[in-house]
Every structure is written in C-alpha cells, then in structure tokens.
C-alpha positions in Angstrom: 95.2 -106.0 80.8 98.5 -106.5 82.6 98.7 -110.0 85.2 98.8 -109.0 88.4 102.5 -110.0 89.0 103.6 -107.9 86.2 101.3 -104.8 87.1 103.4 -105.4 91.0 106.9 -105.4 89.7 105.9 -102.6 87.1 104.2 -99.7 89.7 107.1 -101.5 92.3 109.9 -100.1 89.8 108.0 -96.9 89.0 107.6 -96.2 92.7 111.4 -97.0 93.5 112.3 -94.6 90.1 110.1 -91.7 91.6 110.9 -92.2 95.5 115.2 -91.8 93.5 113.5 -88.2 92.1 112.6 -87.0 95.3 109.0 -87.5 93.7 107.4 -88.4 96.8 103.4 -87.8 96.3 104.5 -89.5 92.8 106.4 -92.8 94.6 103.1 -92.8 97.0 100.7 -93.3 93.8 103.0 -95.9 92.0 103.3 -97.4 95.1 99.5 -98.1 95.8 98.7 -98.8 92.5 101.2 -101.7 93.1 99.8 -102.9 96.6 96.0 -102.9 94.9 97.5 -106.0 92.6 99.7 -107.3 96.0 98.8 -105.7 99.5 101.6 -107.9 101.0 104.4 -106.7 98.7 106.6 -105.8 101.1 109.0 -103.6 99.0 106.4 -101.3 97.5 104.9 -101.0 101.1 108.6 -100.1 102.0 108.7 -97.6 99.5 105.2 -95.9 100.2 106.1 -95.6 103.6 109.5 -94.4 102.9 108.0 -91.4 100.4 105.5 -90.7 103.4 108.2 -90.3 106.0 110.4 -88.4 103.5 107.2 -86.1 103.0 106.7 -85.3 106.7 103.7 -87.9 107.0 105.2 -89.4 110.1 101.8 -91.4 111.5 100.8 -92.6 107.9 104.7 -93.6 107.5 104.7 -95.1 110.3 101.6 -97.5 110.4 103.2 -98.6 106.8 106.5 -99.3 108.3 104.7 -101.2 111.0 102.6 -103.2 108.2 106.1 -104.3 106.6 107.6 -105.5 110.1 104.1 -107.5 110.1 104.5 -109.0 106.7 107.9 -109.6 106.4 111.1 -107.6 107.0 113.2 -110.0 106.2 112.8 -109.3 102.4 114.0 -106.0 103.1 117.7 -107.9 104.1 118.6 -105.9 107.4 115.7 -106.3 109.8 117.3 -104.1 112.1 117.6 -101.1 109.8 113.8 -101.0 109.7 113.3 -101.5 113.9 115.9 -98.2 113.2 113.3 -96.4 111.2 110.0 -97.5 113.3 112.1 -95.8 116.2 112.6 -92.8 114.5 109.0 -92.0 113.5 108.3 -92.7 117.4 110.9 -90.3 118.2 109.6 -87.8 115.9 105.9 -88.3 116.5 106.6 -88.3 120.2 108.1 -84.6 119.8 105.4 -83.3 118.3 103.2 -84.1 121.2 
C-alpha cells in the first residue's frame, strides 16, 4: 500500500493533470481520493473546488474554496486571488436567486 504522503502528492498531481484536461468530474475524484489520505491539503482542496466551479457547482465550489481560506491560503501564494474567487461564486450564486 502506498504512505499516505505519497498517495497525497500522487492523486494531488493526477487531480492538477485532469483539472489541465478540462476533466473536471475526473480532477474531482483524484482530488478526493487525495484529501481521504490529507483533508487539510490545501492544493488538492484548491483544485476540487476549482473543477466544481469550472463544472457549474457553484455552492459545493464554494464551501471548498471557503475550507481552503480556513486552512491556509497562504500556500496558495496570492491570498487575494482566492478572496477574488470566493467573491465570484457569491456573485454568481447571488444571481441565481
């Protein structure tokens, strides 16, 4: 069996390759095979929620982007570029109304 930190970066990667495909259901999958091993992995959460906004999932997207703000933007680099993106799924959500 693969070590946790290897089974991460692994689905991580896989998730990145597929969400670069336009393989979003795909990135979604790699993604939260990757969280079981690390729910605080910020990137893969970034990812997941990144191949649920790009899907038209905006409430699931969302409450992922909001559980990367909680565990860590910073790893992200631009902290502002994901307040950017929470504002946009409020915008969009908020339309839909």
């Amino acid at each position: 069996a693969l070590g946790n930190e290897v089974k991460t970066d692994l689905f991580m990667k896989l998730a990145q390759i597929e969400l670069g495909r336009d393989r979003h259901a795909e990135a979604v999958k790699y993604a939260r095979i990757s969280l079981q091993a690390a729910p605080k992995n910020v990137i893969s959460r970034y990812v997941m929620a990144l191949a649920l906004l790009f899907d038209g999932k905006l409430q699931p997207a969302y409450r992922e982007f909001l559980r990367v703000k909680e565990f860590g933007a910073d790893a992200l680099g631009d902290p502002q570029e994901l307040e950017t993106v929470l504002a946009y799924c409020r915008q969009m959500m908020d339309s839909k109304k």
